[in-house]
N, C-alpha and C positions, 0 to 999 in steps of 0.2 A: 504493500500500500504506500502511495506516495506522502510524502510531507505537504503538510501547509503552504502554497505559494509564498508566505508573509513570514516564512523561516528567516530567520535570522541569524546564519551559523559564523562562528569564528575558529578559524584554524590555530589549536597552537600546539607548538614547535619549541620545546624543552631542549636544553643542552647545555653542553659542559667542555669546556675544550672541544668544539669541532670546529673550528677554522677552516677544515678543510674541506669540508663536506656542506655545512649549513647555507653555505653562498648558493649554489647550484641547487641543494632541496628547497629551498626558498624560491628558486628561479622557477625551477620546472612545479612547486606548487602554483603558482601563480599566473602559468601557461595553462597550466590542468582545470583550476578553479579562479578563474581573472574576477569574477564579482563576490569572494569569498578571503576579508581583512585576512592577513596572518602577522601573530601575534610570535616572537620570539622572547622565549624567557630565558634568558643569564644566568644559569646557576651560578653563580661565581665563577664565571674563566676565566683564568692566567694567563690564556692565549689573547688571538684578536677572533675569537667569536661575535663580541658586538661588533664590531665591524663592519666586518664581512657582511653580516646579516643585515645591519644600514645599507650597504652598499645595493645588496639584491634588492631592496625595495621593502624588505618588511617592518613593523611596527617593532617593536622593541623593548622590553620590560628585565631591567637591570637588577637582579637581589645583589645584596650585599657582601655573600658569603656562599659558601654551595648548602642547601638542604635536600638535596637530593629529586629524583625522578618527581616524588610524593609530591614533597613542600613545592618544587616549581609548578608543576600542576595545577597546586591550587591557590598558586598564584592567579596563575594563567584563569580557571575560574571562576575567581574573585574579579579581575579585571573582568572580565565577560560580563558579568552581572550586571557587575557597576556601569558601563557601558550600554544598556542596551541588548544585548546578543541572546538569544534564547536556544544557544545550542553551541557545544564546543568538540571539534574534532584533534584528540592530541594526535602529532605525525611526527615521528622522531625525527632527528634532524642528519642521523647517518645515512640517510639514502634505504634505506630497508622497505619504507613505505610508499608504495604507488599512490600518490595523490590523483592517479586518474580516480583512484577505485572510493575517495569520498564521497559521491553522491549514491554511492552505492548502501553506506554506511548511514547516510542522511534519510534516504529515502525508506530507512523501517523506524526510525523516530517516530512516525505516526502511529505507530503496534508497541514502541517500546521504549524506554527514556535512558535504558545505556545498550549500545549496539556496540557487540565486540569482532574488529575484523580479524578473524579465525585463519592461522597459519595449515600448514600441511597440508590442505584440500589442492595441491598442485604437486604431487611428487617431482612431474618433469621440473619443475622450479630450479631440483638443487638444494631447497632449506631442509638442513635434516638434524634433528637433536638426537643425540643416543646416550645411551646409561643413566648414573644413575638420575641428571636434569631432565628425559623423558620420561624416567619414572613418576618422576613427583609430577610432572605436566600432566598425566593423564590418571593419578590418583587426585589429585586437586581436580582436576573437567568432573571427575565422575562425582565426587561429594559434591561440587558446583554447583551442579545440576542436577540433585537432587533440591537443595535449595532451594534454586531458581524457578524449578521444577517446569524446564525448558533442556532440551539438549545440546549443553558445551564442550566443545573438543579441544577448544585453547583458553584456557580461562586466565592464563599470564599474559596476551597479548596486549600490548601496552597501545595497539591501532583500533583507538576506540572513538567513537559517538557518544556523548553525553544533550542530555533535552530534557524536555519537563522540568517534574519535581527533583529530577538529579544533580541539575545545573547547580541550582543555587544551595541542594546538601553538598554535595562536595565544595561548594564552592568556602562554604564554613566547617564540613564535618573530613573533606579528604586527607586520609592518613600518611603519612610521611617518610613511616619507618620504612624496614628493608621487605618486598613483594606487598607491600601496604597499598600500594597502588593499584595494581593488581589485586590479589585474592580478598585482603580486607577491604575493597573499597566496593566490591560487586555483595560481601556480608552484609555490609552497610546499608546499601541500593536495597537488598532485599526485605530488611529488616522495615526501612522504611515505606515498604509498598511498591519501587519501583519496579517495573517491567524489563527484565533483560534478555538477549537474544543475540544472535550470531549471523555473520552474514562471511561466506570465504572469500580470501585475499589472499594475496601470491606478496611472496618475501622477493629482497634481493640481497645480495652483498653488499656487504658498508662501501662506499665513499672513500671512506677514511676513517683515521682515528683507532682509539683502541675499542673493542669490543669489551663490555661489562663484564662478561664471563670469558674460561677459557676450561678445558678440558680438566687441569689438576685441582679444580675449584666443583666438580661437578659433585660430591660425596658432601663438601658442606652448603652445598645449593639445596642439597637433598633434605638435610638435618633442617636447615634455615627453614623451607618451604613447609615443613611439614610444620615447626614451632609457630610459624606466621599463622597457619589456617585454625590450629589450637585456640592461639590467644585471641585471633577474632571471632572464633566462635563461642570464648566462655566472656568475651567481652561487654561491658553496656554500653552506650551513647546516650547521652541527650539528644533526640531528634527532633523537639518540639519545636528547637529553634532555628530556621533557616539562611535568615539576614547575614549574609558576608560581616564580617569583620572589616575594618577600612583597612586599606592596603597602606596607609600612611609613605614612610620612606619608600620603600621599596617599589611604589611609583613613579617616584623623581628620576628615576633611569630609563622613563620612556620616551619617545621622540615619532 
């Protein structure tokens, strides 16, 4: 089902040191989706990340320090909210995500208020996780979705759709810590009534830059993943209260 004509969507685009990559994802989001703002958040790079990302044309939102995947997020929003926008597409900024395939992602927003674009459904692709990090990928889909009580087969994919009532909980309630983004923040969506759903999307190779994970890291991905899904599920929230928190400083680095 399609979205509202009167959508509102904002692209954002987290990162950390990618200088090398964020210039041209920025370019080619912006060829992909030209009447579709993208907003880039700063985690704290060392590099010339804001830059570069000036330079491609996108908007720009500078934190002060890195807080990781989570806290830029809900940066990104927070700015959303506060702006206007009633629907936010995060798109990493290493080149992994086809920005053709956001309206794709947009267009079940009208069935669903977090749409997660789902890796694997292209083997020809190339993207392949083995041991013990596909492990916990597919023990997390299958508790996920019981959940969600919907069928997820990526529940870590960070190429998501946010709408609705989700916009503006994460935009005060999105978690920070490590797969907090991920696995606790679709807990959260559920807990609060949100509709979530999956739509498939084809990976590519980074751009650039260093990869989060690397193969001698996959046994405590495993340990992490599984502690992440525990403590959001014996977790509480306050969900009563939606209103963003003001983004004070960590505005001042927009342009």
């Amino acid at each position: 089902m399609n979205t509202s004509p009167a959508l509102r969507p904002l692209i954002v685009v987290p990162a950390w040191n990618e200088e090398l990559s964020v210039g041209e994802t920025v370019q080619e989001i912006r060829a992909a989706t030209p009447d579709i703002p993208v907003l880039v958040v700063d985690d704290g790079s060392t590099d010339h990340t804001v830059h570069v990302a000036r330079l491609a044309g996108a908007r720009v939102l500078v934190l002060p320090f890195r807080l990781g995947v989570g806290g830029a997020m809900r940066a990104g929003f927070r700015y959303a909210v506060r702006h206007g926008f009633d629907a936010a597409v995060q798109v990493d900024a290493d080149g992994q995500h086809d920005p053709r395939q956001v309206p794709a992602l947009l267009s079940e927003l009208g069935d669903a208020e977090v749409v997660i674009g789902a890796r694997f459904c292209h083997p020809a692709d190339g993207y392949h996780v083995r041991g013990p990090r596909r492990w916990a990928m597919v023990v997390l889909s299958k508790i996920l979705s019981r959940l969600t009580k919907t069928r997820l087969t990526d529940a870590t994919s960070g190429f998501k759709a946010t709408g609705g009532h989700a916009l503006p909980l994460f935009a005060e309630h999105y978690p920070d810590e490590y797969l907090g983004d991920t696995v606790e923040s679709l807990v959260i969506a559920v807990r609060a009534g949100c509709a979530v759903t999956q739509v498939p999307t084809r990976m590519r190779p980074r751009r650039g830059g260093e990869p989060s994970h690397n193969p001698f890291k996959s046994m405590i991905y495993l340990g992490r993943a599984t502690m992440a899904l525990l403590l959001a599920l014996i977790r509480r929230w306050d969900l009563s209260t939606t209103a963003p928190a003001p983004l004070r400083t960590v505005e001042e680095g927009l342009t």
